[in-house]
FIZASE-735266 format. One record per atom (N, C-alpha, C): residue number from 0; atom name; x, y, z. Coordinates in steps of 0.05 Angstrom, whole numbers. Atoms other than C-alpha are relative to their C-alpha. Example, Ala and Ser with C-alpha at 12.3 -4.5 7.8 and 13.67 -1.06 7.14 Angstrom:
BEGIN
+-----+-------+--------+--------+--------+
: num : atomo :   east :  north :     up :
+-----+-------+--------+--------+--------+
:   0 :     N :     18 :    -24 :      0 :
:   0 :    CA :    246 :    -90 :    156 :
:   0 :     C :     18 :     24 :      0 :
:   1 :     N :    -16 :    -24 :     -1 :
:   1 :    CA :    273 :    -21 :    143 :
:   1 :     C :    -15 :     22 :     14 :
+-----+-------+--------+--------+--------+
//
This chain:
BEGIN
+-----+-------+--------+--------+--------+
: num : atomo :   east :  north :     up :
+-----+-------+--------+--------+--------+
:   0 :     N :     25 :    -15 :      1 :
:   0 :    CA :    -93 :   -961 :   -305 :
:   0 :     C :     -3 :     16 :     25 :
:   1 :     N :     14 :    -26 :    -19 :
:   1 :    CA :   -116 :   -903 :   -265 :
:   1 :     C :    -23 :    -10 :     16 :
:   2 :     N :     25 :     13 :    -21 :
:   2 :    CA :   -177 :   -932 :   -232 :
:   2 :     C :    -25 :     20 :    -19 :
:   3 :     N :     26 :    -23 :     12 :
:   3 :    CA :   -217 :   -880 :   -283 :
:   3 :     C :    -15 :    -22 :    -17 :
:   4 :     N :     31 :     13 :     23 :
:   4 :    CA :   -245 :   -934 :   -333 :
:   4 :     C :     18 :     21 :    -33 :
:   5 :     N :     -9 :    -18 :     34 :
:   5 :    CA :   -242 :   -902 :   -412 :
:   5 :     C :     -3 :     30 :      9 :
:   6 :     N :      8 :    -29 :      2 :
:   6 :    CA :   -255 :   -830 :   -377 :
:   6 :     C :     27 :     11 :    -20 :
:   7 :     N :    -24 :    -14 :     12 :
:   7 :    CA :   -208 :   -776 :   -415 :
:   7 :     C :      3 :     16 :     24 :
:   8 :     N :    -15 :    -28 :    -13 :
:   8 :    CA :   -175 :   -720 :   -380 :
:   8 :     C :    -23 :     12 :     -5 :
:   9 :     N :     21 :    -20 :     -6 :
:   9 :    CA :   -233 :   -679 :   -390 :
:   9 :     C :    -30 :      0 :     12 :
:  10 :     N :     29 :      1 :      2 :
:  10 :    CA :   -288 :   -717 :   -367 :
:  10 :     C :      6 :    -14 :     36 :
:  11 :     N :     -9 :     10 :    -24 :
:  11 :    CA :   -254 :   -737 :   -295 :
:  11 :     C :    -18 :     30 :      6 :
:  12 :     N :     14 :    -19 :    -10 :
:  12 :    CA :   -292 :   -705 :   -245 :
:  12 :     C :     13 :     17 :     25 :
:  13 :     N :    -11 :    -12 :    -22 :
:  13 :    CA :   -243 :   -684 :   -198 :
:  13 :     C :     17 :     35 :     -9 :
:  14 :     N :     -7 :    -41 :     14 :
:  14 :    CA :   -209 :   -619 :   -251 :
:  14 :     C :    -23 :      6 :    -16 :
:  15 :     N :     28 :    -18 :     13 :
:  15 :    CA :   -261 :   -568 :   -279 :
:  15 :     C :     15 :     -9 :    -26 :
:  16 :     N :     -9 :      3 :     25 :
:  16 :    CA :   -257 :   -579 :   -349 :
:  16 :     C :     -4 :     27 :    -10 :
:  17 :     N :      6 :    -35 :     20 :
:  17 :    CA :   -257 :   -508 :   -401 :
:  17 :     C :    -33 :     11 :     -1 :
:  18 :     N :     35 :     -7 :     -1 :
:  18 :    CA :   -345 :   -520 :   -407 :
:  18 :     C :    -10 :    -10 :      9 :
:  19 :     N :     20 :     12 :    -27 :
:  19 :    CA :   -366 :   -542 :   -344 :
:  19 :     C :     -9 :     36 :     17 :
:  20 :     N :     10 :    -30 :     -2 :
:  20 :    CA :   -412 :   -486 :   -320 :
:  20 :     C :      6 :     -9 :     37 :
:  21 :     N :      4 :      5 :    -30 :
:  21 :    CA :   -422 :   -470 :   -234 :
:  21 :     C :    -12 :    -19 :      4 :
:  22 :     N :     15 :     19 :    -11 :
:  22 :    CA :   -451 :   -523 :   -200 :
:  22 :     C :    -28 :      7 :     16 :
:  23 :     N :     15 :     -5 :    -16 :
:  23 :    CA :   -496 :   -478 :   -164 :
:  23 :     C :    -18 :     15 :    -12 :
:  24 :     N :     24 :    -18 :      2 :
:  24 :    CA :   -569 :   -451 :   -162 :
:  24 :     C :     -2 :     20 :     11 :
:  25 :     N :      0 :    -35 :    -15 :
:  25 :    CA :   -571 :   -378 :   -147 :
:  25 :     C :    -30 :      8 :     -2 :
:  26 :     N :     28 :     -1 :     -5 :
:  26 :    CA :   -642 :   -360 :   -124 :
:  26 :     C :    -21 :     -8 :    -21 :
:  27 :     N :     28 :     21 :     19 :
:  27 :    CA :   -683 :   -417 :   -165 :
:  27 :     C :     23 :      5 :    -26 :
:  28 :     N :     -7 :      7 :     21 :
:  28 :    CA :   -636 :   -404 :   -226 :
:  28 :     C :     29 :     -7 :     -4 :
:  29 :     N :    -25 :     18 :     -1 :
:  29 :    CA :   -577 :   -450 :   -242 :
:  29 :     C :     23 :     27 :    -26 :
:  30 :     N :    -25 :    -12 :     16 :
:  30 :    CA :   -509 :   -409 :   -259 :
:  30 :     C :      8 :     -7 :    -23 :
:  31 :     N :     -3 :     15 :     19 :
:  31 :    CA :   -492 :   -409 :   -323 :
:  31 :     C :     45 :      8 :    -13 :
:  32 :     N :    -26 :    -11 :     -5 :
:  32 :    CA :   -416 :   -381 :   -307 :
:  32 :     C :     16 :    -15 :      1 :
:  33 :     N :    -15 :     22 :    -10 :
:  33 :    CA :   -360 :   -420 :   -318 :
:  33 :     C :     12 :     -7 :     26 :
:  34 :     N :    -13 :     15 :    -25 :
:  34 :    CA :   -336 :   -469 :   -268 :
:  34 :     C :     29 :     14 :      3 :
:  35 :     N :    -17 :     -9 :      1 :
:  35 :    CA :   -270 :   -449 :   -236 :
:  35 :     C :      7 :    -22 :     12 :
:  36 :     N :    -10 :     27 :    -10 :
:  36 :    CA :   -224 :   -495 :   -190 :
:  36 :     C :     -4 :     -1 :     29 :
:  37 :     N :     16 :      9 :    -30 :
:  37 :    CA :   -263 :   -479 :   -129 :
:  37 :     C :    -27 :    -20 :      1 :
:  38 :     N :     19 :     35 :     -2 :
:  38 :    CA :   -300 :   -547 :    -97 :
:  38 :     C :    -23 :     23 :     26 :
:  39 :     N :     21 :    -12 :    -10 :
:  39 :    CA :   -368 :   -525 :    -68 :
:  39 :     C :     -1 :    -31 :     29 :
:  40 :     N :     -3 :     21 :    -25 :
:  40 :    CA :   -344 :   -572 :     -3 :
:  40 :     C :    -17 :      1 :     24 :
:  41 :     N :      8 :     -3 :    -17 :
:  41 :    CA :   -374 :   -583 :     60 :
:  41 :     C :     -7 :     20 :     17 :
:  42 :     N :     -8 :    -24 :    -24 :
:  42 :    CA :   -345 :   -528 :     98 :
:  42 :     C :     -9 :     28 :    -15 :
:  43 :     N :      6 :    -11 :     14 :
:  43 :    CA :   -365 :   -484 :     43 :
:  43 :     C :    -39 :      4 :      8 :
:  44 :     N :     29 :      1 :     -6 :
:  44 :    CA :   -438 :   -507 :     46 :
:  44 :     C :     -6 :     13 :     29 :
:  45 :     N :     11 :     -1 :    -32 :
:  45 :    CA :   -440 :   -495 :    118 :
:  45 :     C :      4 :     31 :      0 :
:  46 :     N :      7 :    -27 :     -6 :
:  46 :    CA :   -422 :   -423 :    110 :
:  46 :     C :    -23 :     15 :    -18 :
:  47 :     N :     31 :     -8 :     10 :
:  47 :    CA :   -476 :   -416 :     62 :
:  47 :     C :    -18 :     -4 :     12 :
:  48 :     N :     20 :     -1 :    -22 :
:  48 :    CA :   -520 :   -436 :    109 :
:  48 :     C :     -7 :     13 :     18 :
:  49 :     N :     -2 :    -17 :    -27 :
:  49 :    CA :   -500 :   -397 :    166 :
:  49 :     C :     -7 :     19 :     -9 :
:  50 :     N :      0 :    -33 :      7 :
:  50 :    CA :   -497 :   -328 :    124 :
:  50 :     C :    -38 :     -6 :    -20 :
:  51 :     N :     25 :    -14 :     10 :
:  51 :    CA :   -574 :   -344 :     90 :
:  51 :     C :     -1 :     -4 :    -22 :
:  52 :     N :     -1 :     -3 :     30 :
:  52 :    CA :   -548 :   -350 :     26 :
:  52 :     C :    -14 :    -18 :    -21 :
:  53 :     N :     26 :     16 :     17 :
:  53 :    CA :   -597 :   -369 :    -31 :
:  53 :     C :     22 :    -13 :    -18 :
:  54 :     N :     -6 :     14 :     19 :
:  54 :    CA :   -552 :   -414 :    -62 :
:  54 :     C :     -3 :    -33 :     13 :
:  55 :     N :     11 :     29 :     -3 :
:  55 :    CA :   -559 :   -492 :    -69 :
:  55 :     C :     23 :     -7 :    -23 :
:  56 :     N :    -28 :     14 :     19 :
:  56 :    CA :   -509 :   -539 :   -103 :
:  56 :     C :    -28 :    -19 :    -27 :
:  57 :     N :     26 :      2 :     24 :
:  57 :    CA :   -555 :   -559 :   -176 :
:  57 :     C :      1 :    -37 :     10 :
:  58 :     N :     13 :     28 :     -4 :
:  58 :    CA :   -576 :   -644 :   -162 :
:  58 :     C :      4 :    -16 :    -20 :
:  59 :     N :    -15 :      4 :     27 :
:  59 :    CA :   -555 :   -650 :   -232 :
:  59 :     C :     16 :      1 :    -10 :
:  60 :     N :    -26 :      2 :     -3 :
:  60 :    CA :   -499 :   -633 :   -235 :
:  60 :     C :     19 :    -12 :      1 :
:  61 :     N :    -22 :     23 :     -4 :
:  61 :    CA :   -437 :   -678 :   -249 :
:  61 :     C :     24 :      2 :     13 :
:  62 :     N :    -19 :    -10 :    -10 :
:  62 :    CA :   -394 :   -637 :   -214 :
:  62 :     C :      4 :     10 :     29 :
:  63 :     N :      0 :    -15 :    -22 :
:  63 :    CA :   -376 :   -590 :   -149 :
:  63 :     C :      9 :     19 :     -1 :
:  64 :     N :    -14 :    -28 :      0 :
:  64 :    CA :   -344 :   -532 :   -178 :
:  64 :     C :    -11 :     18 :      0 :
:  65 :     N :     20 :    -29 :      5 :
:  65 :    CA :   -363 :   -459 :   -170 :
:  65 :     C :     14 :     14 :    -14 :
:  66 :     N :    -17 :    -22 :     26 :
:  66 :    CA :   -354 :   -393 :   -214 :
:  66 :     C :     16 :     15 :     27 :
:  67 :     N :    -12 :    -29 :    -20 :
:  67 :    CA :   -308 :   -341 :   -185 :
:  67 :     C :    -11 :      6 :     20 :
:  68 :     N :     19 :    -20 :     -8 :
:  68 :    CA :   -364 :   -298 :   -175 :
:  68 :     C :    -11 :    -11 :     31 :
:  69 :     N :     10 :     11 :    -30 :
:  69 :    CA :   -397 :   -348 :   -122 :
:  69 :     C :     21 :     -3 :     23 :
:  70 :     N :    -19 :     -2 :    -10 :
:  70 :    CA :   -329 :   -357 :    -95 :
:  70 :     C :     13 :     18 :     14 :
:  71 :     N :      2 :    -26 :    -13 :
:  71 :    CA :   -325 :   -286 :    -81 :
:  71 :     C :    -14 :      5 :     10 :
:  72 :     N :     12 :      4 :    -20 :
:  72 :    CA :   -379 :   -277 :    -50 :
:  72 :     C :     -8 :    -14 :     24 :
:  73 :     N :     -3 :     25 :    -22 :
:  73 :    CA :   -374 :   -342 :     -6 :
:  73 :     C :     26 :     16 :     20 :
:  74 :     N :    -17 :    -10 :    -13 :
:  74 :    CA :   -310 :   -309 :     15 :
:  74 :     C :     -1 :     24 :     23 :
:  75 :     N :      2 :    -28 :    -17 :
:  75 :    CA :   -330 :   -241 :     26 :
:  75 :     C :    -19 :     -8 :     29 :
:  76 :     N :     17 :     -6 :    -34 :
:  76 :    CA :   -383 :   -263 :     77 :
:  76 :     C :     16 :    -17 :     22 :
:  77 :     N :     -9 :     18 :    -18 :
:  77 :    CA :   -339 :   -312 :    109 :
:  77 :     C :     25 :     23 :     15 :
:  78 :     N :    -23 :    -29 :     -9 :
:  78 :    CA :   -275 :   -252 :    116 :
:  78 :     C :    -19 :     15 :     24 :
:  79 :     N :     14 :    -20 :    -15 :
:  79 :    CA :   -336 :   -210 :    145 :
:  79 :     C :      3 :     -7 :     27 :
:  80 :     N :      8 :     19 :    -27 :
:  80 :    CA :   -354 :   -265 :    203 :
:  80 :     C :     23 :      1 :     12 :
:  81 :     N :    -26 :      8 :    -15 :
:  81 :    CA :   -279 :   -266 :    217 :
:  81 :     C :      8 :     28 :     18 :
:  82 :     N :     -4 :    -38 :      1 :
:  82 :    CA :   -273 :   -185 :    219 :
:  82 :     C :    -18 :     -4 :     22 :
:  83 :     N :     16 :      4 :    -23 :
:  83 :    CA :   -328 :   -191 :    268 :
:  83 :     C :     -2 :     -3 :     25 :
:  84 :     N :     -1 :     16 :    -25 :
:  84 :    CA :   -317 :   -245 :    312 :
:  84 :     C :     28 :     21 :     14 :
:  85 :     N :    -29 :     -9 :      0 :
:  85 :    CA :   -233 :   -215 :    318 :
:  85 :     C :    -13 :     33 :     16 :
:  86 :     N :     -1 :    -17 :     -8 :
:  86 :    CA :   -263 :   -149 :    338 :
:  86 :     C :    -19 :      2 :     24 :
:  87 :     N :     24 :     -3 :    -31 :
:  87 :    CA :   -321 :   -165 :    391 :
:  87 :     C :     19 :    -23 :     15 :
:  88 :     N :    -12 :     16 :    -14 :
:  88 :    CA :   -270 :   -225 :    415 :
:  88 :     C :     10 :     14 :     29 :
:  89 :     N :    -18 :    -10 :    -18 :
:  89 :    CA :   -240 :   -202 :    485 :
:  89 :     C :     27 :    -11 :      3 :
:  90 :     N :    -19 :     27 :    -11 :
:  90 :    CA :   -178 :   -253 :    478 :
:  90 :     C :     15 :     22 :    -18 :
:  91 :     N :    -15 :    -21 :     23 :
:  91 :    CA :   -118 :   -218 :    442 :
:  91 :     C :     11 :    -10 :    -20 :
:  92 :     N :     -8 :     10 :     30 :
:  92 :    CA :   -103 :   -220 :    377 :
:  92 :     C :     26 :    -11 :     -6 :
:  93 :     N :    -28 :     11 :     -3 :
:  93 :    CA :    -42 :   -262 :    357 :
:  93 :     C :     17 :     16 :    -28 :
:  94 :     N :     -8 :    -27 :     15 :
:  94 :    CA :     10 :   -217 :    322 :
:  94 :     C :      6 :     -5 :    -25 :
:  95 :     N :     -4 :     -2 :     18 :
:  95 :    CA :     16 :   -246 :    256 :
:  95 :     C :    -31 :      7 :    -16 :
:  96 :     N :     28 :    -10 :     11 :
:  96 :    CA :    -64 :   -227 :    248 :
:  96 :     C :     10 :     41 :      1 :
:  97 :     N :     -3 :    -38 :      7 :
:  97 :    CA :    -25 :   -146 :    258 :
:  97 :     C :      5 :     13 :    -31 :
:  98 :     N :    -10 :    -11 :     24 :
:  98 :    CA :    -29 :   -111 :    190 :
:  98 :     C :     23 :     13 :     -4 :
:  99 :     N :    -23 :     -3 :      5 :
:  99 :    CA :     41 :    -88 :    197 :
:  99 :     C :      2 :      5 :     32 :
: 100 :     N :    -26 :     -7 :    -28 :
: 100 :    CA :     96 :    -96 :    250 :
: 100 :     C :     13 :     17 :      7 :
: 101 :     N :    -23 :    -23 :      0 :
: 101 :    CA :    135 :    -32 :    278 :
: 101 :     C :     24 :    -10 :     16 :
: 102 :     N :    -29 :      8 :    -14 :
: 102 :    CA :    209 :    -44 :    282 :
: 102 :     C :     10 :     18 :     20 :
: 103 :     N :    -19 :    -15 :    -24 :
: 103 :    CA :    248 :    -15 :    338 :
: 103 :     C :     24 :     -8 :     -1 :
: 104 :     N :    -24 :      5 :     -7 :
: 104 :    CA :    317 :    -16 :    337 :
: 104 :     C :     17 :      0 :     28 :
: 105 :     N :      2 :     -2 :    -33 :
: 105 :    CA :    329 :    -33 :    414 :
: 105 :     C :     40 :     10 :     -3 :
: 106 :     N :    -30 :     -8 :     -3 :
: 106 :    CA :    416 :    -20 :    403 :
: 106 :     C :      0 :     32 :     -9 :
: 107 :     N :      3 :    -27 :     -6 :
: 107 :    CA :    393 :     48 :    397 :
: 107 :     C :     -5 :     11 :     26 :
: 108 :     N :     12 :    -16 :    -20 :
: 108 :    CA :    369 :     53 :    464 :
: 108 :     C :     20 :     -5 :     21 :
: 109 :     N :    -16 :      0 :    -15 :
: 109 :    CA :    417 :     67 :    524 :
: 109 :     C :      4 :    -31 :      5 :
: 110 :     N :     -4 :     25 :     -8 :
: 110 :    CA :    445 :      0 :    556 :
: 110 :     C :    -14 :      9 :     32 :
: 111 :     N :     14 :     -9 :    -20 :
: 111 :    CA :    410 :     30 :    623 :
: 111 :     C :    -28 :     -6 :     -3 :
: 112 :     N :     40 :     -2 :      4 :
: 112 :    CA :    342 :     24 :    593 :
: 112 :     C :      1 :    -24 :     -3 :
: 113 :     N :      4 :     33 :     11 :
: 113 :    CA :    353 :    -49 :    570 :
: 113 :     C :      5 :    -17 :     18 :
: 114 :     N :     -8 :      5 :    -27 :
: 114 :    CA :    376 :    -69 :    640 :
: 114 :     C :    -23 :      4 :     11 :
: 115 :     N :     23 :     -5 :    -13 :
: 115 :    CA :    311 :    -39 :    666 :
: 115 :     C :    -19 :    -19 :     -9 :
: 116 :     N :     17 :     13 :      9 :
: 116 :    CA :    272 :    -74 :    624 :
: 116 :     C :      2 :    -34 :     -1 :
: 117 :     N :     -6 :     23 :    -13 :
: 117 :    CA :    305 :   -135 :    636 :
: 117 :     C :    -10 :    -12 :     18 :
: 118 :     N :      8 :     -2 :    -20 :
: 118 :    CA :    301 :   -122 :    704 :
: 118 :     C :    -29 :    -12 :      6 :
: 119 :     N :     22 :     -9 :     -3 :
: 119 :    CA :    231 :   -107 :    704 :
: 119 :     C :    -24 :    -22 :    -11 :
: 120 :     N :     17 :     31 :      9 :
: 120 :    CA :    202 :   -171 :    659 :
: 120 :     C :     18 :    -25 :     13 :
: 121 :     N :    -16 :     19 :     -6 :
: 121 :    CA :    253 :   -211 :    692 :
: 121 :     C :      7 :    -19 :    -22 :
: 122 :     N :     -7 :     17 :     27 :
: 122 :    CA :    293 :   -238 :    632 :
: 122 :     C :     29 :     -3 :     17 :
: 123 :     N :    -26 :     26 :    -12 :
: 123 :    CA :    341 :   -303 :    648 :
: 123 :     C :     13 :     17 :    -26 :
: 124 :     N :    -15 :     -8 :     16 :
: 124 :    CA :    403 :   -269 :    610 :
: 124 :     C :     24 :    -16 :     23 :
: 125 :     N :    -23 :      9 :    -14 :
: 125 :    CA :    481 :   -299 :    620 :
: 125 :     C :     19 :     27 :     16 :
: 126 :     N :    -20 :    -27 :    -23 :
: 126 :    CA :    535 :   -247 :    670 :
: 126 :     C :     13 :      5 :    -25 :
: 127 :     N :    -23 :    -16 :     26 :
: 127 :    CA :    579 :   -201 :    619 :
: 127 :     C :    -12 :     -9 :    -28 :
: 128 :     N :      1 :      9 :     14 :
: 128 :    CA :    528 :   -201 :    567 :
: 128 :     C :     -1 :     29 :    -15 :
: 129 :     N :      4 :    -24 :      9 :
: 129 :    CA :    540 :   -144 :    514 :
: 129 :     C :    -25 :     16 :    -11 :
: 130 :     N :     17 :    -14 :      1 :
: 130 :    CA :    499 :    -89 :    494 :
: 130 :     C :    -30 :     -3 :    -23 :
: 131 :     N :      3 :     13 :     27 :
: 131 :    CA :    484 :   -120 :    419 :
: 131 :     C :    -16 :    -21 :     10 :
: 132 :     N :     22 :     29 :     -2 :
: 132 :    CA :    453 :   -186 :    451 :
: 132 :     C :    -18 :      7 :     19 :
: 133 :     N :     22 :     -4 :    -18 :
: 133 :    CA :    420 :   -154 :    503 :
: 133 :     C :    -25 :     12 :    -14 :
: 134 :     N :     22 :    -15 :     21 :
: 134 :    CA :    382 :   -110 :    457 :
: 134 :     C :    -16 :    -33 :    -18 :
: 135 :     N :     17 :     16 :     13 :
: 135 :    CA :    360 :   -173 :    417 :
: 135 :     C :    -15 :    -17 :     15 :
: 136 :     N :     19 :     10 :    -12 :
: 136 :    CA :    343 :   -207 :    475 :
: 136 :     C :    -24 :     13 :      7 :
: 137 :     N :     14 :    -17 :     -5 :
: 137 :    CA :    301 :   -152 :    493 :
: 137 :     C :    -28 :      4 :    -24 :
: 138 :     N :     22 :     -3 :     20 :
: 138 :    CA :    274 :   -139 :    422 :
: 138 :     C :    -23 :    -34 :     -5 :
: 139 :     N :     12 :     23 :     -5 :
: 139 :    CA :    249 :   -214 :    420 :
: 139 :     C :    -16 :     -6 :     22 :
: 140 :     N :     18 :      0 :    -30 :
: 140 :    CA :    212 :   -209 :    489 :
: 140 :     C :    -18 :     22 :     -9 :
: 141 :     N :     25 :    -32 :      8 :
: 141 :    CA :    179 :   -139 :    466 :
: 141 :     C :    -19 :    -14 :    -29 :
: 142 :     N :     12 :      2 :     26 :
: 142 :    CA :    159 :   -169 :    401 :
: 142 :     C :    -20 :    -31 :     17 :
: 143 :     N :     14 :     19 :    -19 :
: 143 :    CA :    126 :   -226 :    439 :
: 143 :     C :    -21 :      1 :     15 :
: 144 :     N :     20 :     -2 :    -16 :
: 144 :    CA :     81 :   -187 :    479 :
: 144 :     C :    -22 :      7 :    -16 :
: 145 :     N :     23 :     -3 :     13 :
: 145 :    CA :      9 :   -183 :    463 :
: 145 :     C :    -14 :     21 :     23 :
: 146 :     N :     16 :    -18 :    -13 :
: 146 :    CA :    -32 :   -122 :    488 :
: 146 :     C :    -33 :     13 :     -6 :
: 147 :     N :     21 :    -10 :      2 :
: 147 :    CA :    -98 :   -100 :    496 :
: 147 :     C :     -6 :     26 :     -3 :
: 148 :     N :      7 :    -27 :      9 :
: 148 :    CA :   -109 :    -34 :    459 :
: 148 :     C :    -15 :     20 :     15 :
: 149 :     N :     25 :    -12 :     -1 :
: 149 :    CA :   -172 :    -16 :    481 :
: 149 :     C :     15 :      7 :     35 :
: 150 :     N :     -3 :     -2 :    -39 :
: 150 :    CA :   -146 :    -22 :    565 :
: 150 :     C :     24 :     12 :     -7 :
: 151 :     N :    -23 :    -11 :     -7 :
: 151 :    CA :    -81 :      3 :    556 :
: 151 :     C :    -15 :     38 :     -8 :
: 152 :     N :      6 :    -23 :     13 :
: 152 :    CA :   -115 :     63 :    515 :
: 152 :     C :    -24 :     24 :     23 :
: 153 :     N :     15 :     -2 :    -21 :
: 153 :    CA :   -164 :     61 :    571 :
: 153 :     C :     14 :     13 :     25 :
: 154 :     N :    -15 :     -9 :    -24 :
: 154 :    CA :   -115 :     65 :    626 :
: 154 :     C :     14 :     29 :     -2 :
: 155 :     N :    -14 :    -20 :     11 :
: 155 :    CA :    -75 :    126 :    590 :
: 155 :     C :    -20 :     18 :      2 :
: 156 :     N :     25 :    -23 :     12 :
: 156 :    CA :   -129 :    168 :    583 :
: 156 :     C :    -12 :      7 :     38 :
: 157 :     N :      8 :      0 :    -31 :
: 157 :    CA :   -152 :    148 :    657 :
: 157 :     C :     23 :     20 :     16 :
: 158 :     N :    -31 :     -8 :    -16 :
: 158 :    CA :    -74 :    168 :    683 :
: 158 :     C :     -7 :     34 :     -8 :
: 159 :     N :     -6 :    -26 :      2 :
: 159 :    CA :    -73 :    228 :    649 :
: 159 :     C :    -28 :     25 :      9 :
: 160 :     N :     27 :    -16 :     -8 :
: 160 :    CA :   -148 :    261 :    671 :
: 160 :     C :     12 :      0 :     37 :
: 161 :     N :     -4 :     -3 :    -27 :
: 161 :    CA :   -120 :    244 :    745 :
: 161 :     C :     24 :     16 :     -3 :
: 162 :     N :    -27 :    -19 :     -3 :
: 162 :    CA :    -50 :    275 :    735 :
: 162 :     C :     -8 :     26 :     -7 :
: 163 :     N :      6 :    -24 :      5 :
: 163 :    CA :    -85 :    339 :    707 :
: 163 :     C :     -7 :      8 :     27 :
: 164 :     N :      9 :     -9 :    -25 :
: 164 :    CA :   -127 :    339 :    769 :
: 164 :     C :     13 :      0 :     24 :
: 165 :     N :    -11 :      1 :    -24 :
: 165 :    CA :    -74 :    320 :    819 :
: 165 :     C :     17 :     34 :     -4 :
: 166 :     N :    -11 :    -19 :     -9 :
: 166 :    CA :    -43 :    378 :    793 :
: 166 :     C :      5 :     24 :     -9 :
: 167 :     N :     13 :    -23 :     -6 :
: 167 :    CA :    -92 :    426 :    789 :
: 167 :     C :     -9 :      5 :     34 :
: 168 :     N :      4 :     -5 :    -25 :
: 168 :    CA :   -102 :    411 :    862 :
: 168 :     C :     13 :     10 :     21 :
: 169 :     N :    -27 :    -10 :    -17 :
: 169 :    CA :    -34 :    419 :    888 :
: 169 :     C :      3 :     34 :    -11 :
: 170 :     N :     -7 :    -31 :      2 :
: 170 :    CA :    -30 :    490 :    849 :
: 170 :     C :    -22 :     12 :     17 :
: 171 :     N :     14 :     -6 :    -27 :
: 171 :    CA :    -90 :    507 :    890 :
: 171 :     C :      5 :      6 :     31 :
: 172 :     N :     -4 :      6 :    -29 :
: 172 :    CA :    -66 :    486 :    958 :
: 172 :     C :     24 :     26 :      2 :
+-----+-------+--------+--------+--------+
//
């Protein structure tokens, strides 16, 4: 035995069954939308709370499931809060939150430049290492870094208003 007792398969409370409606009251009136196989959980409740939302889980109810519909909307405001937080955050975003990755093929770029860059982040590499692994060591260190948009975009913009003026000054002199 299952630990259920005579329940059937359709009357367990843990799968929505085909006519089990939402579990929830949408401002004073109880959904009448079928249930789906989202659980109106804890962590759920709690963002209904936070975002205001006039819903309430029904007291009568024999269940915890919600429709889509509430499910979508539970979502959308929770996506929002994330969109939000991610963009007023100052910490940098970690790169599998980037909507697409741009490849670089680093064995395209001189073996001079990949030496520099070496150089320059100080990358532990072995003596006599070819051009092919340097590049991947390289591309694996570049793909690794995380940057602040806003300051680098900042700084660029800063560089180039002084280099106009350094040299509009010097044509002057």
């Amino acid at each position: 035995m299952n630990g259920l007792g005579v329940l059937d398969e359709s009357q367990r409370l843990d799968i929505p069954s085909t006519n089990q409606t939402c579990c929830l009251v949408d401002g004073g009136m109880r959904c009448k939308r079928l249930a789906g196989n989202a659980s109106y959980s804890k962590r759920v409740q709690r963002t209904v709370q936070q975002k205001h939302l006039k819903l309430v889980a029904d007291p009568e109810a024999k269940h915890m499931f919600i429709c889509d519909s509430h499910k979508n909307t539970i979502q959308h405001f929770r996506n929002k809060q994330k969109n939000r937080e991610g963009r007023s955050s100052e910490q940098h975003a970690d790169l599998s939150d980037r909507p697409s990755q741009i490849d670089i093929n680093f064995s395209l770029l001189p073996v001079s430049l990949l030496r520099r860059y070496k150089r320059h982040f100080k990358l532990a590499t072995r003596p006599g290492i070819n051009k092919a692994q340097l590049a991947d060591i390289v591309a694996k260190h570049f793909s690794k870094q995380q940057v602040d948009e806003k300051e680098v975009l900042t700084h660029f913009l800063y560089t180039c208003k002084n280099k106009n003026r350094q040299e509009n000054s010097e044509s002057l002199s």
